[in-house]
N, C-alpha and C positions, 0 to 999 in steps of 0.2 A: 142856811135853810135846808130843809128834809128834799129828798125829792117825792112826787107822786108814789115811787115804789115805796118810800119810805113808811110815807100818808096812809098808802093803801093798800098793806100786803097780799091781802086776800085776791086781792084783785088784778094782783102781780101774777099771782098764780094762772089767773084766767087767763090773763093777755097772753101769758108766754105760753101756756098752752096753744092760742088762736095764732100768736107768732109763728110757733111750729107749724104748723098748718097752714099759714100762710107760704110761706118757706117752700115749706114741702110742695105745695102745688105749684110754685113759683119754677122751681127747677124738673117738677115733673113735665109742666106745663111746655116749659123750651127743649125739652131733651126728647118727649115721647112725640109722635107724629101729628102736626097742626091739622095737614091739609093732604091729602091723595090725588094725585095730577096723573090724569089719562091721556095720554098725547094718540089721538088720531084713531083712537078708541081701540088700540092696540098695547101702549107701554101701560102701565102702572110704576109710579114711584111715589115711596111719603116721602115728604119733609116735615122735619123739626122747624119752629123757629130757628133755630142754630145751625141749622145745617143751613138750612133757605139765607140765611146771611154769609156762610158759607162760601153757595155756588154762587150766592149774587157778586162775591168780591171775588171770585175767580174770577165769575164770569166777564169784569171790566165793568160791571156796576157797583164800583166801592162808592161812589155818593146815596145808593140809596141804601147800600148795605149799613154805612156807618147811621144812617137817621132810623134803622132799622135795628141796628145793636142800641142807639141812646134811648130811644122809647121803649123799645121792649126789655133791654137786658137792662141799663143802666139803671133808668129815672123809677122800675122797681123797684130793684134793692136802694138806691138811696130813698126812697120812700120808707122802705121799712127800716133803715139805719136811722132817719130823722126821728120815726116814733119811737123810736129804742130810744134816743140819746132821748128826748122828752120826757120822757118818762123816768130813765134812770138820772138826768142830772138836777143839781139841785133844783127846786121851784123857786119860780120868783122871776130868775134872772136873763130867761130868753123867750122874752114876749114876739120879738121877730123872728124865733125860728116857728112859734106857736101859728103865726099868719103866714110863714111859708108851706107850713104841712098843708093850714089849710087851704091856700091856693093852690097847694100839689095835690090836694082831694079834689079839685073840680077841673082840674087839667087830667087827672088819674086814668081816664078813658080811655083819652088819649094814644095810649099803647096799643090798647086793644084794635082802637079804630085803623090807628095804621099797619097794622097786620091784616086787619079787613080789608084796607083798599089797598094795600101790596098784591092779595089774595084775587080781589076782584080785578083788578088791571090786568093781571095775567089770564083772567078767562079769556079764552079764544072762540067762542062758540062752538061749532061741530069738531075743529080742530084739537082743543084742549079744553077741558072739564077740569073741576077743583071740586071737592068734597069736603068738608069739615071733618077733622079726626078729633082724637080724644084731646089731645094738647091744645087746643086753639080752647076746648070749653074748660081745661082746667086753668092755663092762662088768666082766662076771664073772670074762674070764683078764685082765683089768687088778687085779682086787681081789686073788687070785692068786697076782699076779705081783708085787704089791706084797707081799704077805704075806711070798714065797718071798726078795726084798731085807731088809727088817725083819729074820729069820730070820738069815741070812745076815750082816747088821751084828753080832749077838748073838755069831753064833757066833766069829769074827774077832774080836770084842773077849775073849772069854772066852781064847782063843788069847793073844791080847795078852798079857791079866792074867797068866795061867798060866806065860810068858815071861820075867816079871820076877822 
């Protein structure tokens, strides 16, 4: 059997365009600065997603560090690794990875939210302030934009089926 890219070239082009772009905000997202933490309304310091898991596993929170690399770093790119292999393997034959993506589009938030409440845990009131920087909102249209691909492979497959 053909795969979706096979089926749909034109529309190969699209996705891997949106791919890139997914991509690219994905690693802008965790690399450029989340969040600006004022301690005592004197320090200023960003963090990255990546740093902020960083200090946290220095700092002797590796349990929150690691559920903080698997939402944010991992369950990403295996998101977009899943829609790639959908798309490029043959059609037909993985109806169970088809209802994985889609349970991983309604879990997809996910990420975002637990960098939210990592973010908000650590407000200290007068003592420490948190700011949203660029990274936390590219993050977010990478999560998105991953969704809006996902979405978009379902639909094109259901096309398929309905074809034959």
């Amino acid at each position: 059997m053909n795969s979706l890219a096979d089926r749909f070239p034109r529309r190969t082009i699209v996705l891997a365009v949106v791919w890139v772009i997914a991509i690219g905000l994905l690693v802008a997202g965790l690399v450029l600065p989340a969040v600006r933490v004022t301690r005592l309304r004197l320090v200023d310091e960003t963090l990255s997603v990546l740093s902020g898991i960083g200090d946290l596993w220095q700092g002797g929170s590796w349990p929150l560090a690691i559920v903080l690399a698997l939402f944010s770093v991992a369950f990403p790119i295996a998101k977009l690794v899943l829609a790639a292999w959908l798309w490029f393997a043959p059609h037909g034959r993985h109806q169970a990875l088809h209802a994985l993506a889609g349970g991983a589009g309604k879990w997809s938030m996910l990420d975002v939210l637990v960098v939210a409440v990592v973010v908000a845990s650590l407000q200290g009131g007068f003592l420490v302030r948190l700011r949203p920087e660029i990274g936390i909102y590219l993050f977010g249209a990478s999560t998105l934009i991953t969704n809006l691909i996902t979405w978009l492979i379902e639909r094109y497959r259901r096309e398929a089926d309905e074809a034959r």
